[in-house]
N, CA, C and O of each residue as an XYZ file, in Angstrom:
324
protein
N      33.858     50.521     29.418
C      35.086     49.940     29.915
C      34.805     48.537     30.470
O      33.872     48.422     31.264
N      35.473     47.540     30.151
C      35.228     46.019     30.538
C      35.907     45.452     32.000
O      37.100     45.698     32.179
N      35.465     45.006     32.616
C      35.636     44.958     34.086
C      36.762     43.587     33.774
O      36.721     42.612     33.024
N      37.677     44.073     34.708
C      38.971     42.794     34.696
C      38.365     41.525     35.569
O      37.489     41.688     36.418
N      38.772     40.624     35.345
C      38.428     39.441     35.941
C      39.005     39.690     37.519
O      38.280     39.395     38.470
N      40.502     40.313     37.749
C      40.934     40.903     39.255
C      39.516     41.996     39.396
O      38.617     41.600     40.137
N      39.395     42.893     38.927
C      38.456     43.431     39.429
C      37.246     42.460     40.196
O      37.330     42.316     41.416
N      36.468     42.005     39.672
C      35.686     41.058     39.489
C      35.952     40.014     41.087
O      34.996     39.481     41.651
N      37.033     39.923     41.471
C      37.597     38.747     42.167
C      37.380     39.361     43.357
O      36.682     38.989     44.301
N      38.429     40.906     43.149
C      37.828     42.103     44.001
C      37.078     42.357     44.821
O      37.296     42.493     46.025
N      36.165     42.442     44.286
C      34.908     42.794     44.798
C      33.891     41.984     45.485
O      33.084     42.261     46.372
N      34.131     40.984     44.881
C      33.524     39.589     45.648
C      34.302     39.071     47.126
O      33.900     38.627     48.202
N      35.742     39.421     46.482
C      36.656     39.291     48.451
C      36.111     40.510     49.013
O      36.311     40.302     50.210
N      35.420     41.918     48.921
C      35.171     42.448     49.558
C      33.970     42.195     50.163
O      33.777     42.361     51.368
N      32.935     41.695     49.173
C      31.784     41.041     50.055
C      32.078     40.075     51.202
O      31.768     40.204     52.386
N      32.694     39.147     50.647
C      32.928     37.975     51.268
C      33.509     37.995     52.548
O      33.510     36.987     53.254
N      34.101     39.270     52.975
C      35.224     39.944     53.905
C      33.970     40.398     54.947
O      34.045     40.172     56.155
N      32.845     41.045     54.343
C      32.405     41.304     55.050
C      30.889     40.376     55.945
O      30.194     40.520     56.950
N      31.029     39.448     54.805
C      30.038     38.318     55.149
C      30.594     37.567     56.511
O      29.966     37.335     57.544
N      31.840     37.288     56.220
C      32.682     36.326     57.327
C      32.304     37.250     59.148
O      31.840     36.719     60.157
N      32.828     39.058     58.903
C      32.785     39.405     59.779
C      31.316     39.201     60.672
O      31.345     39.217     61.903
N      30.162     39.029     59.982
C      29.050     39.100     60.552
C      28.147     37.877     60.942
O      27.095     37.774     61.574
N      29.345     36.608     60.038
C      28.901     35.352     60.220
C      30.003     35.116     61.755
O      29.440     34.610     62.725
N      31.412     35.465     61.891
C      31.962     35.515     62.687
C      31.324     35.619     64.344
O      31.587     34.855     65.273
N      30.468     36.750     64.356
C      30.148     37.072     65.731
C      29.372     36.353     66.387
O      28.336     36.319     65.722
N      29.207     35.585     67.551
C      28.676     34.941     68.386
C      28.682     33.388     67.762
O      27.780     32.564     67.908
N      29.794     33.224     67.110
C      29.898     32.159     66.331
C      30.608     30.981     67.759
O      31.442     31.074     68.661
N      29.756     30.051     67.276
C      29.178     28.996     66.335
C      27.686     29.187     66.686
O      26.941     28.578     65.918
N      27.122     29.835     67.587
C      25.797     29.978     67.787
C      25.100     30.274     65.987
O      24.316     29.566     65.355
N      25.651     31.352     65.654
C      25.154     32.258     64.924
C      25.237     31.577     63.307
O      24.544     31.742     62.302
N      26.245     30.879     63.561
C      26.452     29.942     62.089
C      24.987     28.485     62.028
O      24.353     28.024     61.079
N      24.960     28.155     63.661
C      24.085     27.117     63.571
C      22.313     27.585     63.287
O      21.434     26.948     62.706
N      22.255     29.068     64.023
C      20.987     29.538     63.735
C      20.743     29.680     62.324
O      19.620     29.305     61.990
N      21.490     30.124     61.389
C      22.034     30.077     60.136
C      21.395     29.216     59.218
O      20.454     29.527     58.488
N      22.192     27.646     59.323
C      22.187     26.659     58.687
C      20.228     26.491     59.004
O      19.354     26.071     58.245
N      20.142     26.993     60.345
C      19.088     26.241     60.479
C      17.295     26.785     59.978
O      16.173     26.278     59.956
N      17.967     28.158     59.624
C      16.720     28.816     58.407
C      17.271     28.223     57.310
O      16.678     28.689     56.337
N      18.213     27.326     56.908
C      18.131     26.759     55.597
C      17.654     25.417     55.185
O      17.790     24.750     54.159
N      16.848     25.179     56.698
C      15.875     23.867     56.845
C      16.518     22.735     57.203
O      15.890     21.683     57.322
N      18.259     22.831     57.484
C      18.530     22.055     58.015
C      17.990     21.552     59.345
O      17.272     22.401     59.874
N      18.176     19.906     60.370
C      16.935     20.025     60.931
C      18.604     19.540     62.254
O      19.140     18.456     62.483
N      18.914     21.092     62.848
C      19.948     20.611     63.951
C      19.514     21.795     64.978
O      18.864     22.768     64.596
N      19.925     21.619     66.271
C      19.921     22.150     67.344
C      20.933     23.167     67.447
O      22.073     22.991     67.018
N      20.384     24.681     68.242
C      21.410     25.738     68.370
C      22.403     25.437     69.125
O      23.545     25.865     68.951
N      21.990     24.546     70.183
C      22.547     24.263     71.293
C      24.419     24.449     70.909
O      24.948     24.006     69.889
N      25.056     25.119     71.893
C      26.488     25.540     71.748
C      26.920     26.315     73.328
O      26.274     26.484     74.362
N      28.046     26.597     73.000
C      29.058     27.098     74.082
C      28.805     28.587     74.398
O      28.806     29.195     75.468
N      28.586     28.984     73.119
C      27.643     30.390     72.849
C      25.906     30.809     72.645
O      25.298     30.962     71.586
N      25.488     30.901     73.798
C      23.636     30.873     73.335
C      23.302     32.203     73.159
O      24.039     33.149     73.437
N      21.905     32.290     72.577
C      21.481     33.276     72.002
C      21.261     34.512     73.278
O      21.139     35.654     72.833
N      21.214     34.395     74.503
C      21.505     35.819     75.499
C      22.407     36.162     75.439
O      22.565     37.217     76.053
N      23.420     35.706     74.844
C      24.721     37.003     74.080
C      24.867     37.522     72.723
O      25.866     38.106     72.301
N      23.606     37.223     71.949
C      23.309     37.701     71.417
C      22.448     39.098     70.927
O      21.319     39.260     71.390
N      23.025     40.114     69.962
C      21.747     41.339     70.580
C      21.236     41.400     69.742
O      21.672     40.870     68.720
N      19.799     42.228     69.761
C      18.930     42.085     68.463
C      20.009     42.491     67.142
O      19.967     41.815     66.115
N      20.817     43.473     67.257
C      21.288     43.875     66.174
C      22.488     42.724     65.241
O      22.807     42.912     64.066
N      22.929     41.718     65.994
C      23.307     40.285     65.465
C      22.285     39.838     64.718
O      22.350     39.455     63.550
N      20.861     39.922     65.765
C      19.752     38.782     64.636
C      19.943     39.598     63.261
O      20.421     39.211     62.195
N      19.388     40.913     63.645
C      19.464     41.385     62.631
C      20.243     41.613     61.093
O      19.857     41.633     59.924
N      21.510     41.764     61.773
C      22.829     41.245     60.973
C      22.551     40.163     60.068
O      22.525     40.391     58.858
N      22.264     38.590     60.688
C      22.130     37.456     60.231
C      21.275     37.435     59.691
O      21.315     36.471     58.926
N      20.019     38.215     59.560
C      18.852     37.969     58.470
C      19.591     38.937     57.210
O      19.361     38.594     56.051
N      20.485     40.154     57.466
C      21.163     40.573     56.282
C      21.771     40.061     55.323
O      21.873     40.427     54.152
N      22.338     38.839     56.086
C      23.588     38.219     55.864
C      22.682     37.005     54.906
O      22.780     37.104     53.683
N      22.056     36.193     55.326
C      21.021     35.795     54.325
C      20.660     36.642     52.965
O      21.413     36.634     51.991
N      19.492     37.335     53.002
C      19.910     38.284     51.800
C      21.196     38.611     51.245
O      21.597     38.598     50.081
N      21.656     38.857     52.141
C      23.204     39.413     50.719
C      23.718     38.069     50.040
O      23.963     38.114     48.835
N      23.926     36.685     50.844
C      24.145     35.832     50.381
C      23.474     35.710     49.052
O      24.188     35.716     48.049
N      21.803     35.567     48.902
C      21.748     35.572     47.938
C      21.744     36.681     46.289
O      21.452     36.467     45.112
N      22.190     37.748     47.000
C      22.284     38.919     46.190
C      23.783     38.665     45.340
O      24.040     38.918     44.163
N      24.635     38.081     46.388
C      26.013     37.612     45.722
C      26.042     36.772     45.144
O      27.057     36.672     44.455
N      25.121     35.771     45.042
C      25.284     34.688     44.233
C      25.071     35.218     42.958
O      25.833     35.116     41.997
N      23.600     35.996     43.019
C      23.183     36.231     41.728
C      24.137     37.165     40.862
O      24.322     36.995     39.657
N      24.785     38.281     41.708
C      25.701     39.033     41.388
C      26.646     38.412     40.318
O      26.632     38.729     39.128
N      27.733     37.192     41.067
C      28.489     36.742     40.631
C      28.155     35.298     39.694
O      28.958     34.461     39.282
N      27.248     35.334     39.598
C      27.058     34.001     38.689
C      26.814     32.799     39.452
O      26.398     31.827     38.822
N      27.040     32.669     40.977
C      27.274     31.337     42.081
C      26.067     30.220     41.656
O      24.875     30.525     41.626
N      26.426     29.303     41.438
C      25.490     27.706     41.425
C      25.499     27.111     42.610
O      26.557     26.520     42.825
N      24.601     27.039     43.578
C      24.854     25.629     44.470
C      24.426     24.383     43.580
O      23.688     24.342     42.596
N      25.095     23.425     44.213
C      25.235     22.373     43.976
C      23.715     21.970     44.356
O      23.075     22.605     45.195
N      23.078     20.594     43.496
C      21.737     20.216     43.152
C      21.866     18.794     44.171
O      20.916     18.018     44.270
């Protein structure tokens, strides 16, 4: 059976639904720790610091890495060069 392109769209808003929720929490802290395993070269520094953070956030955010790239590959995703 051939997967619909809605299907397809689907399933990727369901990832994506759940990426947001986990990029969401302790945000903007958690977005800047983020960027900043991607070698960008910026400071956590924010309104939100990492003692409201609990291990199970870090943890989250190293998931959230992996799945990122599990979805790319999933769905075909290119970053830009």
């Amino acid at each position: 059976m051939k997967v619909t392109q809605k299907e397809i769209l689907q399933k990727l808003n369901d990832r994506l639904n759940i990426m947001e929720g986990i990029a969401s929490k302790c945000y903007p802290y958690s977005a800047k720790l983020f960027l900043q395993s991607r070698k960008l070269n910026l400071t956590t520094q924010c309104r939100i610091q990492h003692e409201n953070m609990r291990t199970e956030d870090y943890i989250n955010l190293k998931s959230l890495k992996a799945m990122r790239y599990s979805v790319m590959e999933e769905f075909d995703i290119k970053t830009p060069k």
